[in-house]
C-alpha positions in Angstrom: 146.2 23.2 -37.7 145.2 26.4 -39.2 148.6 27.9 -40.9 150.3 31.0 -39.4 149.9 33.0 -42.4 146.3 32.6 -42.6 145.6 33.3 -38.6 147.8 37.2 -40.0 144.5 38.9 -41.4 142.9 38.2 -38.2 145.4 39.1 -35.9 145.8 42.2 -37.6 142.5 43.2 -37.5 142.5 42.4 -33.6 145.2 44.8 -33.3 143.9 47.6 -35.1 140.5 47.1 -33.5 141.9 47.5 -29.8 144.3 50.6 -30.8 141.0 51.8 -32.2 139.1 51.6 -28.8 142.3 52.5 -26.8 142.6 55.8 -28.2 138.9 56.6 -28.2 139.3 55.9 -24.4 142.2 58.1 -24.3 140.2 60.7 -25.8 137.0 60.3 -23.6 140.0 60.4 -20.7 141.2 63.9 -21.7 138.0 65.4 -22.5 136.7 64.4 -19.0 140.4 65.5 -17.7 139.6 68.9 -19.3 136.3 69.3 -17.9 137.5 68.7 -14.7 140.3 71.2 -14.7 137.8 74.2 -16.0 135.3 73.7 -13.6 138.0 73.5 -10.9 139.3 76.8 -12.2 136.0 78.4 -12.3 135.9 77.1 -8.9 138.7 78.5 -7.4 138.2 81.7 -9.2 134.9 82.0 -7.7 136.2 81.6 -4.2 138.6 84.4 -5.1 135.8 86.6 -6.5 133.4 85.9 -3.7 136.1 88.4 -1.8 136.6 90.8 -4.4 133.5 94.0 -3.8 132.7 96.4 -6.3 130.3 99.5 -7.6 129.7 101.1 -10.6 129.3 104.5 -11.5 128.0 104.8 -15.2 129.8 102.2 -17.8 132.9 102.4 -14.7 133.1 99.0 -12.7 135.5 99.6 -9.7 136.8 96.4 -7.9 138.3 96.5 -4.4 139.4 94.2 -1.9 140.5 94.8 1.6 143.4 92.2 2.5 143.6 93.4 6.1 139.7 92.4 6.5 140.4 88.8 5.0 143.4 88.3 7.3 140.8 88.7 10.1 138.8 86.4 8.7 141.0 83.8 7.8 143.7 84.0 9.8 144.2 80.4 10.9 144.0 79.4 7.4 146.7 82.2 6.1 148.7 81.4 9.1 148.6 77.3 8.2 149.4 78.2 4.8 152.3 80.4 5.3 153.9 77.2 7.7 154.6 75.5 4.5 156.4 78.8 2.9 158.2 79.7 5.7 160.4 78.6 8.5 158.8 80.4 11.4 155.1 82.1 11.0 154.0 85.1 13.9 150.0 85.6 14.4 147.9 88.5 12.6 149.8 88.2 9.0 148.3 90.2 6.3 148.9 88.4 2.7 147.5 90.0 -0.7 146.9 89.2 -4.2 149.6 87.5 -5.7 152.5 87.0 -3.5 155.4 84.5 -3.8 157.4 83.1 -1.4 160.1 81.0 -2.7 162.6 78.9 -0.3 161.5 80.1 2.4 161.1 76.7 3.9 164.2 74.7 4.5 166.0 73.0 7.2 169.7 74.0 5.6 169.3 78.1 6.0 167.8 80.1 8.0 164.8 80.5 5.4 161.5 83.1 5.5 161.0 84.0 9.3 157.7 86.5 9.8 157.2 88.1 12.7 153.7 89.0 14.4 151.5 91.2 12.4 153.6 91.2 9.1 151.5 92.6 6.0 152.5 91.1 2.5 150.6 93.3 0.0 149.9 92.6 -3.4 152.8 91.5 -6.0 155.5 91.2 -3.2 157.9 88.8 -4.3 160.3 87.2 -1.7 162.8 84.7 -2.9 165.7 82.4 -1.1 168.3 80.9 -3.6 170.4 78.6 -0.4 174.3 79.8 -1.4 174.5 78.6 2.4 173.3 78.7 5.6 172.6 82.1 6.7 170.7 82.6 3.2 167.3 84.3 4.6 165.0 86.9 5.2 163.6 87.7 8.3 160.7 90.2 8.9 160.2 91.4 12.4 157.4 92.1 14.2 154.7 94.7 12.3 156.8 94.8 9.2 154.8 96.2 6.5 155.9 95.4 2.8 154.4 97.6 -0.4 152.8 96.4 -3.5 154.9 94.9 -5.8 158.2 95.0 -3.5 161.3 92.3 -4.6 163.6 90.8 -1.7 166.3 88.9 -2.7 167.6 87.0 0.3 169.9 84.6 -0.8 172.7 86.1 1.1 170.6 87.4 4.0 167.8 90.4 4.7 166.7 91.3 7.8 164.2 93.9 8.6 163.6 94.8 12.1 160.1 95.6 14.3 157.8 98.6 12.9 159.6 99.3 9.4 157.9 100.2 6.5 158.9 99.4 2.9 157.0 101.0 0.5 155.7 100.2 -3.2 158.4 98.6 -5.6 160.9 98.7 -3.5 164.4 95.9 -4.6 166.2 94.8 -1.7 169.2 92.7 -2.9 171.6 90.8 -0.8 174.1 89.4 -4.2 175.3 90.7 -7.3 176.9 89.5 -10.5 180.6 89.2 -10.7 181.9 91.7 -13.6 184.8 91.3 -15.6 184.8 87.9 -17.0 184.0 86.7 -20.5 180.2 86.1 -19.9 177.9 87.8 -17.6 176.1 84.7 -17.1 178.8 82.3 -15.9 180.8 84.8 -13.8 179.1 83.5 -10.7 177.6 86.0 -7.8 178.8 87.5 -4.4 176.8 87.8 -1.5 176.7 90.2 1.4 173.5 90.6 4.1 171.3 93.9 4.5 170.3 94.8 7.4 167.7 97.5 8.4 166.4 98.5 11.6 163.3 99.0 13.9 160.4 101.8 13.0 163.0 102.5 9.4 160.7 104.1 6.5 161.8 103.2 2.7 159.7 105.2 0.2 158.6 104.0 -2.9 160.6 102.7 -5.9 163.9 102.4 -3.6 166.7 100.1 -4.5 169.0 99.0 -1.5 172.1 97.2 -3.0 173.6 94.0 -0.9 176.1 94.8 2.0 174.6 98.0 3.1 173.1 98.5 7.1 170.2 100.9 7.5 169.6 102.2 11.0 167.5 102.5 13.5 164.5 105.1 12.8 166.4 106.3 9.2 163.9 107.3 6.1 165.2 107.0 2.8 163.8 109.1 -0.1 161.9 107.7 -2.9 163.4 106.8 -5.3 167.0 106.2 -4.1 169.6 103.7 -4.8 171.3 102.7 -1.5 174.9 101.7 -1.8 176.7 102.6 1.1 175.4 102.2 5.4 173.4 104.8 6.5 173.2 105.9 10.3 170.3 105.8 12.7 168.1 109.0 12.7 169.4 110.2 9.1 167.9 111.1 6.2 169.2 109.3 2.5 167.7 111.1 -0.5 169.3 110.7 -4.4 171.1 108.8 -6.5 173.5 107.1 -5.6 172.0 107.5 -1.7 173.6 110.7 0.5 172.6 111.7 3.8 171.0 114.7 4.5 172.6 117.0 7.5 
């Protein structure tokens, strides 16, 4: 019988010869891998770009885009889509560049609800953090939401029929707990907002949680909205005041 010892050389070699192949493998693995996920990027981009027009005018290259155009187009797929974002989807829903919808789809909370004809533009940002279950937002029918708006609706938004928010707009239904050792762990409240039908918030508004907008009411860009204000009225300033 050939002697343990003297079989070592060999079975050393046989080891070092298949970690040798294995990690070439691996290596042919991830460069293929890599491949793959470029050319599905360049992919994917190109669908993106294939809607994306554009002119120039001397060295000046102008893209546009026109969202309400695409939601024409593809509205069964946008409205497909949007069922696995959202607990209830209407027909005619305008989404733009960029938007997130986070827990909007839940069977604990009354989740993302959109109403017929709601437009989503570019940048809007529309998060559920489930405290319970009324955490939410719903949008009602022909809502229109500006570029780069935030809703927070952990403890509850809804917007009623024919409002318009405008660009950059924060609408918060919590806030931090203050007085405690650290910001961080003091925990949050939470409180609904509620605004009503055909309601126009300008640009770069903040509405703070707990306030009710009425029915018809504008509020002035700019403002910070702490305190209800009544159907009909006017809000301009900072904090919020009503106009006679």
């Amino acid at each position: 019988m050939v002697g343990r010892r003297a079989l070592e050389p060999v079975r050393k070699a046989f080891s070092e010869e298949v970690h040798r192949q294995l990690k070439s493998l691996k290596d042919e693995l991830s460069t293929e891998i890599e491949k793959a996920r470029i050319s599905l990027s360049s992919d994917i981009e190109s669908e993106l770009n294939k809607n994306i027009k554009s002119f120039v005018i001397g060295a000046l290259r102008i893209e546009y885009d026109d969202p309400l155009q695409e939601s024409l187009t593809f509205n069964e797929q946008i409205k497909s889509s949007l069922s696995l974002a959202a607990n209830s989807v209407g027909d005619n829903i305008v989404v733009g560049r960029r938007v997130l919808l986070c827990g909007g789809r839940t069977d604990s909370a009354v989740g993302l609800r959109l109403g017929d004809g709601v437009r989503l533009y570019e940048d809007c940002r529309l998060t559920i953090d489930h405290v319970d279950n009324k955490s939410g937002i719903v949008l009602g029918r022909d809502v229109s939401i500006g570029y780069g708006t935030f809703l927070d609706g952990s403890g509850y938004i809804e917007i009623g029929d024919r409002t318009i928010i405008g660009q950059n707009v924060v609408i918060l239904s919590s806030n931090h707990r203050r007085g405690g050792p650290d910001i961080q762990s003091s925990g949050k409240t939470h409180e609904p907002v509620k605004i009503g039908r055909s309601v126009w918030i300008g640009a770069n508004v903040t509405i703070l949680a707990g306030v009710v907008i009425g029915d018809r009411a504008t509020i002035g860009a700019g403002a910070v909205v702490t305190h209800d204000v009544p159907c009909d009225s006017l809000a301009v300033g900072v904090p919020a005041r009503v106009r006679d």
